[in-house]
N, C-alpha and C positions, 0 to 999 in steps of 0.2 A: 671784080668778076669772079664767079664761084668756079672750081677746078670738077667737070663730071667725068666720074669714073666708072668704068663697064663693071660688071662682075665676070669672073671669071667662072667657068664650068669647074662642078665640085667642090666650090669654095660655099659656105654657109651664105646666104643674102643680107644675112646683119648680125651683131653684134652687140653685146650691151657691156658695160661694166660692172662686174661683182657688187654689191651692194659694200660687201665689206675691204673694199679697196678704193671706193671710190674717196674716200681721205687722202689717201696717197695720189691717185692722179690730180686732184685738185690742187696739193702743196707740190706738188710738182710743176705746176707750172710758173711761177713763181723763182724754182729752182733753178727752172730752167734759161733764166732769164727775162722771159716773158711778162710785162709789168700789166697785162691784161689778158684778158679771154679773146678780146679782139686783134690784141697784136698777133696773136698766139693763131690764128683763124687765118688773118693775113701775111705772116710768112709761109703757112702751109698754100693754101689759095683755095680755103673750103669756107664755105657759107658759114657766120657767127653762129645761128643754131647749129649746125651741127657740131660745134665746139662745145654749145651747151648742150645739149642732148647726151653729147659723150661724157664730160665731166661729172652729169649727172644722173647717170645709169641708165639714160634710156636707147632703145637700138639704133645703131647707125648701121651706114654700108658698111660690107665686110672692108674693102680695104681701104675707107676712108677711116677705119678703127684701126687699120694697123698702120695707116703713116700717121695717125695725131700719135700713138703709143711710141712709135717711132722716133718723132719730135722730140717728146718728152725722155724720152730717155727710159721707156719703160719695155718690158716684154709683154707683148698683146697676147701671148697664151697663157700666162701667169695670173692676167689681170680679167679676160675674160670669163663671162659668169658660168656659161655652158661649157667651160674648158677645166671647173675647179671641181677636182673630184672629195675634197677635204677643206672646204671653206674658212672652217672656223680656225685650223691648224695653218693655213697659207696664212689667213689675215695676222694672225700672232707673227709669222717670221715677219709681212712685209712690215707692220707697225716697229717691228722692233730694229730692221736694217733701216730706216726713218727713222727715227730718233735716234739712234746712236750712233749717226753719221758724225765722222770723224770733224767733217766743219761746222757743226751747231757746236755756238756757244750758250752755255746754260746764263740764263738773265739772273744776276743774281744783286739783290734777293729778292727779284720780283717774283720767280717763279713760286718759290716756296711761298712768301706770302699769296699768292692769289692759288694754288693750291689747298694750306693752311681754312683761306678763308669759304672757299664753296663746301669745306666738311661741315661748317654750319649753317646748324638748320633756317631754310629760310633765307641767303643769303643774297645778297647781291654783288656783283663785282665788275667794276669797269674799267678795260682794258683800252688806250687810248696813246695816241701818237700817229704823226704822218705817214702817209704811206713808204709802205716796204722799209717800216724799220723793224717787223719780223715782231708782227703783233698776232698775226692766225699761226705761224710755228710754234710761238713760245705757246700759246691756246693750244695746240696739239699734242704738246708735250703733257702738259698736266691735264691735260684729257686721259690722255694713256693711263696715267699714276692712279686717276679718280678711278679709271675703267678694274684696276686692278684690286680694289676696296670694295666692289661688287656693286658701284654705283653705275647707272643706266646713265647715257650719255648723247644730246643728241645736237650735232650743228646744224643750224639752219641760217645758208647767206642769202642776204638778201639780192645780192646778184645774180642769182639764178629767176626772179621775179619776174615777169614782163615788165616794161613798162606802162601798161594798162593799169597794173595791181596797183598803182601808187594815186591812181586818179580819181579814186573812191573812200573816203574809210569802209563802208560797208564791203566794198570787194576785197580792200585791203584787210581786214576782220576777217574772213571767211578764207581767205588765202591762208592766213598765218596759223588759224587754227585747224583745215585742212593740211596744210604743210606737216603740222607736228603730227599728227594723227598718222600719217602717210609716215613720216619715219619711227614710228614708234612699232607701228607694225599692224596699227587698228584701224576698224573698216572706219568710214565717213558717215558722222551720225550727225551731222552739223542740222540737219532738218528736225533731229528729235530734240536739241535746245536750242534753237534760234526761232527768236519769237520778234517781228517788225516794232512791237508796242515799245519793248525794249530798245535799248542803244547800244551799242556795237559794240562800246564796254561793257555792259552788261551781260551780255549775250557773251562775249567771248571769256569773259570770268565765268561763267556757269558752265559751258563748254570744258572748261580744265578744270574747274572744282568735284562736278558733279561725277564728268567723265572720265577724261583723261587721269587724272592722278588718283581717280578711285581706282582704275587699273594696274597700276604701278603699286608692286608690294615694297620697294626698295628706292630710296632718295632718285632723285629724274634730275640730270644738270642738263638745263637748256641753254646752247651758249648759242646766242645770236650774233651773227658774223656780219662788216659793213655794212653796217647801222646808219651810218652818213649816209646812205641812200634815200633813207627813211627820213633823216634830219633834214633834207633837201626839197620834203614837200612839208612845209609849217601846218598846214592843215592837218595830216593827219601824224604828223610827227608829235604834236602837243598832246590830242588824246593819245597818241602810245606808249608815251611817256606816263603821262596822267596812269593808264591802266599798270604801267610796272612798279609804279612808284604805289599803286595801290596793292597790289598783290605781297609787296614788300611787307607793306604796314600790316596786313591782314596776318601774316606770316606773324607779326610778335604778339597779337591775341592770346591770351591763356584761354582758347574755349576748344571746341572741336575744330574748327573752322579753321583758326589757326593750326593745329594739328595736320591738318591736309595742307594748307600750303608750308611749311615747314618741306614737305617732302622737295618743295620745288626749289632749287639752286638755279638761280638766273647769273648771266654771264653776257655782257653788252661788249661789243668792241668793234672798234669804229674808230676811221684815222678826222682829222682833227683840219684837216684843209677845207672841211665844210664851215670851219668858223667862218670863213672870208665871206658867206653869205648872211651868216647868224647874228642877230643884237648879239654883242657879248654882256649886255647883262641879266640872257633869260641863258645861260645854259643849259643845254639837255640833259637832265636827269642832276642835276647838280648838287651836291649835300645831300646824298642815299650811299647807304653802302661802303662798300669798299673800290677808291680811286688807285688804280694803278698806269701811271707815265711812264710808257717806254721811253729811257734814252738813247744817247747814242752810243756805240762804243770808246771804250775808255782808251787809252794807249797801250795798257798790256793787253788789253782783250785784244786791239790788231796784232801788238806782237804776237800771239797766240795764236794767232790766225794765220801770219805769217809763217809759222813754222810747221801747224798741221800741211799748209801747200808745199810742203820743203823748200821754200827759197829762203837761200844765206845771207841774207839782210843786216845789216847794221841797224843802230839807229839811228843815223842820218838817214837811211834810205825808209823809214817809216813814216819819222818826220814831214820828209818829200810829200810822201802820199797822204797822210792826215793833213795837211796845208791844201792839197789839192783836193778830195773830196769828205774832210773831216773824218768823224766816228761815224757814218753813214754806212748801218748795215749792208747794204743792198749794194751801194757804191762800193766800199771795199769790197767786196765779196767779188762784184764784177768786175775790177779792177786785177783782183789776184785770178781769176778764174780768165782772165781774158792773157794776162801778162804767161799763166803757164799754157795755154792752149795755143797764142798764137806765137812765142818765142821772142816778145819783144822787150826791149830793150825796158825797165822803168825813165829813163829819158825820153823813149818814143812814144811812149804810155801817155806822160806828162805834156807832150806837145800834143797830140789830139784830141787830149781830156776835152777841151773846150768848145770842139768846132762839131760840124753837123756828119761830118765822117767819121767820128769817135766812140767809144765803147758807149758813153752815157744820152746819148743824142735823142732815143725813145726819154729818156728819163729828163732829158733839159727842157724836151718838147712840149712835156704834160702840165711842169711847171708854168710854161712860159703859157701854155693857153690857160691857164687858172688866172694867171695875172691880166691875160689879155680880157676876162670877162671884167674885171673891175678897176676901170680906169685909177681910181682914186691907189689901192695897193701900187698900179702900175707905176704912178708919180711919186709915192712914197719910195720902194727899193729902187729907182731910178736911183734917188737922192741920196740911196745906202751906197749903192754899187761904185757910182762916180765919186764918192768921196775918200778922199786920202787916208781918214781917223775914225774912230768913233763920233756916230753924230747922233743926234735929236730927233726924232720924226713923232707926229701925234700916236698917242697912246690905242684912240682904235685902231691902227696901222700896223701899228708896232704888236699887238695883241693879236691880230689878224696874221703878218708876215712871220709870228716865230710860231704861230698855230701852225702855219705849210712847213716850216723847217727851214726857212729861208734865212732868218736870221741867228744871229747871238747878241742876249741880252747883258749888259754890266749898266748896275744902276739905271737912269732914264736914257741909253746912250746903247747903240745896236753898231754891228758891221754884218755885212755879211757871213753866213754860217760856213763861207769856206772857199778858197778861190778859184774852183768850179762854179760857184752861181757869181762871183764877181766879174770874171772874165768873159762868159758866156752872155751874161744879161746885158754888161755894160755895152755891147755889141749891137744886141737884140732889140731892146727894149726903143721903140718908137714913142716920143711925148710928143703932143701936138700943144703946141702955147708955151 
């Protein structure tokens, strides 16, 4: 049920978000715990569009913009568009109180590598791993870095899409190239190259050859955000693949043509739970560019982590917690952010880890209905979960369940990735036969 709210006399009737903040409320929710735009919707008690609408600049009621701002932890007159009388000097501090938040840990040496690699011309680079292992912040960050080299910079998630857009190539072409035009800051000329005789690759490469990047005097990094969304419908995932892998190639031509895409730095990232539906042996985009795997954290990155929150930790008491939800960015982070916010004990931490009253319970949830779509996964980590040692399960299983993060791999032999999903699932998980 959606929450309506009156306006009040004298107060504006809506509100939109700064264009150049909307970065920041976007990785803020995330921040904030929220492992969705829906969860995020449904603790407030506001309608899912209006979550998207606010996330993505466009107006909402005035104070349903000041309790999402609120949520999130942000100041709704700082962030508001009508309320920034110095746009371009706000967006520099807030970009920069974001990034040099005392709890980001720099990925290293991923970031520098995938930094390194969008200064060339032409490049490609694919960012990848399950969700909320902190693959759109580390992208944020060398955003920032590229932005300060005078390079044009522009994300576009694909979670902001309808679900309609995905039901078409042709809509879906016309979206993604309306999309970028729309953040770039250019009118909609899609009617003056889109020709039917044509095909939707075609047409959308003429669109950016002819158009867009004739525009742009300075390299254009285009990072495309949850890309898995796009992997999810085979139809038109294959040509968009087909078209990037083609812009790629055009990119190392020695003629003009190459020339103009040179300008264009693509950037794909996209968590990796959509394999459980994928052939694993047609990957998307597979053998182009530059591959970067987010992993997990290592043991001094949580101690590090441990001590930015000031607790006096041993390392027994680290151990505790890596045992219980591993190197799991998201997990740690919610673990120490939950252990200093609500004063509890890491023994009391560790007892509720598992159950559906506990910090991680949104995050067990999403798992466990991933697996509930695919019986065959479901029967597989059953067989991880309930077993004493390392064991054996088929190779598409096993390729599938360390895809979601669910597993750890040694030689042809897995266990669960941590005793969070052992406890939790061996519970949960219903086989029938």
């Amino acid at each position: 049920m959606t929450k309506e709210i009156s306006l009040e006399l004298d107060m504006p009737r809506s509100l939109k978000v700064a264009p150049g903040c909307i970065l920041l409320v976007k990785s803020s929710v995330q921040r904030n715990g929220f492992p969705s735009q829906k969860a995020l919707a449904n603790e407030i008690g506001l309608a899912l569009s209006t979550v998207k609408n606010f996330l993505s600049g466009k107006p909402v009621d005035y104070l349903n913009f000041v309790e999402i701002s609120e949520q999130l932890g942000l100041s709704w007159r700082e962030i508001a568009a009508d309320l920034i009388d110095d746009l371009e000097q706000h967006n520099k501090i807030e970009e920069l109180e974001l990034l040099d938040s005392i709890f980001y840990l720099e990925r290293i040496p991923y970031e520098s590598q995938c930094y390194e690699e969008i200064l060339k011309p032409g490049s490609l680079t694919r960012i990848k791993a399950p969700q909320q292992l902190g693959k759109t912040c580390m992208l944020e960050r060398v955003l920032f870095r590229i932005r300060e080299q005078g390079y044009q910079t522009i994300t576009l998630s694909f979670e902001l899409a309808d679900s309609t857009i995905f039901s078409d190539l042709s809509r879906f072409s016309r979206w993604f190239c309306a999309s970028t035009s729309q953040n770039l800051g250019l009118p909609n000329n899609l009617d003056d190259y889109w020709d039917d005789i044509f095909g939707c690759s075609s047409n959308t490469t003429a669109y950016f050859q002819k158009y867009l990047l004739q525009k742009t005097t300075t390299p254009l990094v285009l990072a495309l955000d949850n890309v898995d969304l796009v992997f999810e419908h085979p139809d038109i995932a294959d040509d968009f693949c087909r078209l990037l892998r083609g812009w790629y190639d055009m990119a190392r031509r020695g003629n003009h043509i190459g020339a103009t895409w040179q300008k264009l730095r693509l950037v794909v990232v996209h968590s990796t739970e959509v394999y459980s539906s994928l052939d694993i042996n047609s990957s998307p985009l597979a053998g182009i560019g530059l591959e970067i795997e987010l992993p997990e954290f290592s043991f001094e990155q949580v101690q590090e982590l441990v001590k930015r929150y000031e607790l006096d930790w041993n390392t027994s008491q680290i151990e505790q917690l890596m045992a219980m939800v591993g190197g799991h960015p998201y997990l740690v982070k919610k673990a120490l952010d939950y252990l200093t916010s609500q004063q509890m004990t890491l023994e009391q931490l560790l007892a509720a880890a598992p159950t559906e009253a506990g910090p991680f319970s949104d995050h067990l949830r999403r798992q466990l209905g991933n697996l509930q779509q695919y019986p065959e996964l479901a029967v597989a980590f059953d067989k991880v979960v309930k077993a004493i040692d390392w064991v054996t399960i088929p190779s598409t299983q096993l390729f599938k369940l360390q895809s979601m993060g669910l597993i750890k791999l040694q030689g042809n032999s897995v266990i669960p990735s941590c005793d969070l999903y052992r406890k939790y699932f061996r519970e949960r998980l219903v086989i029938n036969g």
